[in-house]
N, C-alpha and C positions, 0 to 999 in steps of 0.2 A: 401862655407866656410865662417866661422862666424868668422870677425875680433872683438878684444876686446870692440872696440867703438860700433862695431852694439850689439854686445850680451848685452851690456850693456844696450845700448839704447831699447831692448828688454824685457829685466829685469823689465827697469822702467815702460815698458807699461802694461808690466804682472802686476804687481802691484798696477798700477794706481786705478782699479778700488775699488781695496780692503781698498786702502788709502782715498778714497773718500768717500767710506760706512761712515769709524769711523770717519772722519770728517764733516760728513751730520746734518744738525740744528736739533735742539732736536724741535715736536717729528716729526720722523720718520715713525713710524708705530702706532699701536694700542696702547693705552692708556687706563688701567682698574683701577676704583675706586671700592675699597672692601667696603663694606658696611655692619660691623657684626651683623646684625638686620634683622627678617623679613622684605618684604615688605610692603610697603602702611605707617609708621611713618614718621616724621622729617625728617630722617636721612637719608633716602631713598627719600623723594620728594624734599630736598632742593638736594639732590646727584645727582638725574637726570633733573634738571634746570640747575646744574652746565656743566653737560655733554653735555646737549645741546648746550648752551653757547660755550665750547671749541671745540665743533665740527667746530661750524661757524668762532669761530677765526684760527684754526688752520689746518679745512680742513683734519683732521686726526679723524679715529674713537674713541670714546670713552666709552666704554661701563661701565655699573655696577654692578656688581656682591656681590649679597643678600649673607653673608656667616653665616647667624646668630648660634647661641650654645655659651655655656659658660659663659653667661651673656658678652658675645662680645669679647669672648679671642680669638674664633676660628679665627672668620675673621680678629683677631688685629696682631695672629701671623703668617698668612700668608703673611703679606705686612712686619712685623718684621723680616722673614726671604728672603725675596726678593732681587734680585740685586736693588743696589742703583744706580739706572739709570733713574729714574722719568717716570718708565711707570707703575708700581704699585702705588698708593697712598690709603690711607685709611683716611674713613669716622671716627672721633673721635666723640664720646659725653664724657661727665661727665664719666661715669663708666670706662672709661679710666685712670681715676686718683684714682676711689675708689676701684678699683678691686683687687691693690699691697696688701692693708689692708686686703681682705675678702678671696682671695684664695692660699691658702696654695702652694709652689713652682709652682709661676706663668710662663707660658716657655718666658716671657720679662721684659724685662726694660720697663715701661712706658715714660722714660727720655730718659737714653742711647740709648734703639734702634729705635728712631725713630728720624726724623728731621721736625719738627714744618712750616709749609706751610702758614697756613692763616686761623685763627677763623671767621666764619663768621656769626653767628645767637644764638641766646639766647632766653632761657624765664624762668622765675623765678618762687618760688614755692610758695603759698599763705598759710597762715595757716587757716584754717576754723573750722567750729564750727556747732553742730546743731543747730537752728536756737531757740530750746524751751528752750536751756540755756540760763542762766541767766548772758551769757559774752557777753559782748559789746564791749572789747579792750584788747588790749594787757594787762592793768596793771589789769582786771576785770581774766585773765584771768590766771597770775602770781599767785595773790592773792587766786585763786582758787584753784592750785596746794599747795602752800602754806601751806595752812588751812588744807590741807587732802592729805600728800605728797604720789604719787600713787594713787589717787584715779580717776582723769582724765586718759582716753584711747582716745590712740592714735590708727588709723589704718593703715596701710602700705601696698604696693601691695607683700609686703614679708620681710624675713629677708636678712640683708644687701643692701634691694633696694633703691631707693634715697631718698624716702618715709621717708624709717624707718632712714636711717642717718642724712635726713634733721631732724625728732622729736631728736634724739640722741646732733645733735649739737645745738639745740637748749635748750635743756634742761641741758647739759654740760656749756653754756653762760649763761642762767637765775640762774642756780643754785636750779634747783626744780627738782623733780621725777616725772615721765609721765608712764603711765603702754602703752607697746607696745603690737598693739594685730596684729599680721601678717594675714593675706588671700594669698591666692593663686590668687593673677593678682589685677588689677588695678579696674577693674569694681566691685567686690566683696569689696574692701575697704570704694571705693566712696560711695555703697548702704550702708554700715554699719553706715555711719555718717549721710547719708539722715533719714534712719528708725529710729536714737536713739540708734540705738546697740552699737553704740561708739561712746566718746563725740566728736570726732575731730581729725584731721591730717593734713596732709603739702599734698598740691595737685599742680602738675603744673598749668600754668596758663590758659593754651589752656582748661582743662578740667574743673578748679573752675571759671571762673568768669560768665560760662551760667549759675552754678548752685548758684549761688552766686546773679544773675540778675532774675532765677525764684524764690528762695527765698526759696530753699532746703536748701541750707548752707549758712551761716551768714558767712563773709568774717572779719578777724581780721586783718593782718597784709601780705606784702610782703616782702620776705624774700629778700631784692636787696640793694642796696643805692640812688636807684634813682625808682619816681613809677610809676607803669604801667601804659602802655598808654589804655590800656582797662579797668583797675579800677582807675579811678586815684583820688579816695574819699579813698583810703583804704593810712595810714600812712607805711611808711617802718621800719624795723627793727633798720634801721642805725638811722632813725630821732627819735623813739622811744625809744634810749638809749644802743641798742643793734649790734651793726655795726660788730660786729665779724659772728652775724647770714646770712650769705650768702649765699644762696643754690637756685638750679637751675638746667638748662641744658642747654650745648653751645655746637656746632655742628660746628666742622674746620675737614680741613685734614692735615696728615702726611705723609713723605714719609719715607722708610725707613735709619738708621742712615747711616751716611757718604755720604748724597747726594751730590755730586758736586756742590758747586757755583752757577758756570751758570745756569745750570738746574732747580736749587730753585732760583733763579733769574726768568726766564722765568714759571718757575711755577706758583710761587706768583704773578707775573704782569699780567699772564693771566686769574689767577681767580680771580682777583681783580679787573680786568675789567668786566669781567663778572660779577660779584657778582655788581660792581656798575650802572652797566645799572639799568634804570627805572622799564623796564619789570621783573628785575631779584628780584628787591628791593619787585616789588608788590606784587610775586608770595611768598617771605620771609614773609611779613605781612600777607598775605591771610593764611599762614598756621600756622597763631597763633606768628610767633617770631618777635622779633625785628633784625634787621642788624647790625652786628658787622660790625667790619674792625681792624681787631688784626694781626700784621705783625708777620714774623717769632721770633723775640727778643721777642716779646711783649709775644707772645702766648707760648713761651717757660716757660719765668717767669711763666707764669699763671701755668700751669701741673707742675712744681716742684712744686711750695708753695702749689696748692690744693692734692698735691699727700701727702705732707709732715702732711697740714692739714685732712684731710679723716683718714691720721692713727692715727693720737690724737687722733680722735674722736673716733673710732673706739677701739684703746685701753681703752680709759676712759672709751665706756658704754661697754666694754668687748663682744660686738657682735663677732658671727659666724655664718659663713653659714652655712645650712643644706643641 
């Protein structure tokens, strides 16, 4: 026969362990970072350095899962509609911000549904030029457009890709007309400037400065406030008179919105250590970017104002997707 002190004391043992689960230190169990890109980019090598990294601080698996479509909404609304428990996170780039602009009832908030973790790496986008023109700088090349508004082609790996909105915001701040001429991928752009078929474009940095260094493409300006540490003879847009021109690509993660506190506490601090080890910083540089260190406040600022800015742009040169 069960007196009320024993049942009791029963009660609380039956329970015990259930109380213990939701109480157990974050993480727990498995850990997946989306990544809405194929394999083998940035966003995918700096993803699983990072994964590595928290395996060994926290002894729990962490895996990464490739979700690429949509120009990155697939895999962005998976983690956007995930429990806000800090075992989803998603891989952000740039087109995080410029996506609200180009597709039509997008299923997120790039703001609201998501909670800003930690920006870690960057690289900026170069303007270049074929090398048989007669532009040598930024103002040779103003002055170009100028003289024969439209008459300069731009190349882009497509319509609405960072390509064509870096030429759009740039040509929205100088105050000049640029003829956009779109390809189908990034490889197909790059050869249009090398052969002549087009005078020039906005190319990231990882891909313009080999061709920049063999002397396919004539190197004008980067588009940043501060210059690159692989070109560091080419003047920036900001020094150049132009400081609103800022285009790029930075690579953090999110987790989904209403993350708990602690948990973006312990997230942040974990991948910021990681991201700050030596080995972590080399394998950033080796793949073309430089290392951020952008906290959750910091990195939030940034994705409003560039979300706010991408649709200026976006409305001014009246782009659409295709």
């Amino acid at each position: 026969m069960f007196t009320p002190n024993r049942r009791a004391l029963l009660g609380t043992l039956a329970l015990a362990p259930f109380g213990a689960r939701a109480q157990a230190p974050f993480p727990n169990r498995q850990v997946r970072i989306v990544v809405p890109y194929a394999p083998g980019g940035p966003s995918d090598i700096i993803s699983r350095v990072l994964a590595e990294g928290l395996f060994r601080r926290w002894g729990q698996s962490v895996v990464v899962e490739n979700r690429p479509g949509a120009g990155s909404a697939i895999g962005t609304e998976i983690v956007a509609r995930a429990a806000p428990d800090g075992y989803s996170v998603l891989l952000a780039a740039t087109a995080h911000v410029m996506n609200p602009a180009l597709i039509t009832r997008l299923p997120f908030d790039p703001v609201r549904d998501f909670t800003p973790i930690i920006n870690a790496a960057f690289h900026p986008m170069v303007l270049v030029v074929n090398p048989a023109l007669p532009i040598h700088s930024l103002a040779d090349f103003i002055a170009a457009a100028r003289a024969r508004p439209g008459g300069l082609t731009m190349s882009s790996a497509g319509v609405g890709n960072a390509s064509h909105l870096a030429t759009a915001l740039f040509a929205l701040e100088a105050g000049i007309e640029l003829t956009h001429v779109p390809f189908n991928g990034a490889a197909p752009a790059q050869a249009s400037v090398v052969s002549g078929q087009v005078n020039g474009g906005f190319l990231n940095s990882t891909v313009a400065t080999p061709m920049i260094r063999s002397g396919q493409m004539r190197g004008i300006t980067v588009a940043h406030a501060q210059r690159w540490r692989e070109l560091p003879e080419l003047p920036t847009t900001t020094e150049l008179g132009y400081p609103g021109v800022q285009a790029g690509s930075w690579y953090g993660w999110l987790g989904p919105a209403n993350l708990p506190p602690a948990i973006l506490t312990t997230l942040h601090a974990s991948m910021r250590a990681v991201l700050q080890e030596p080995a972590t910083q080399q394998k950033i540089l080796a793949a073309g970017l430089d290392p951020m260190d952008e906290g959750p406040d910091a990195f939030a600022t940034r994705i409003a104002a560039e979300t706010q800015n991408w649709a200026r742009v976006v409305r001014a040169a009246g782009i659409r997707q295709e």
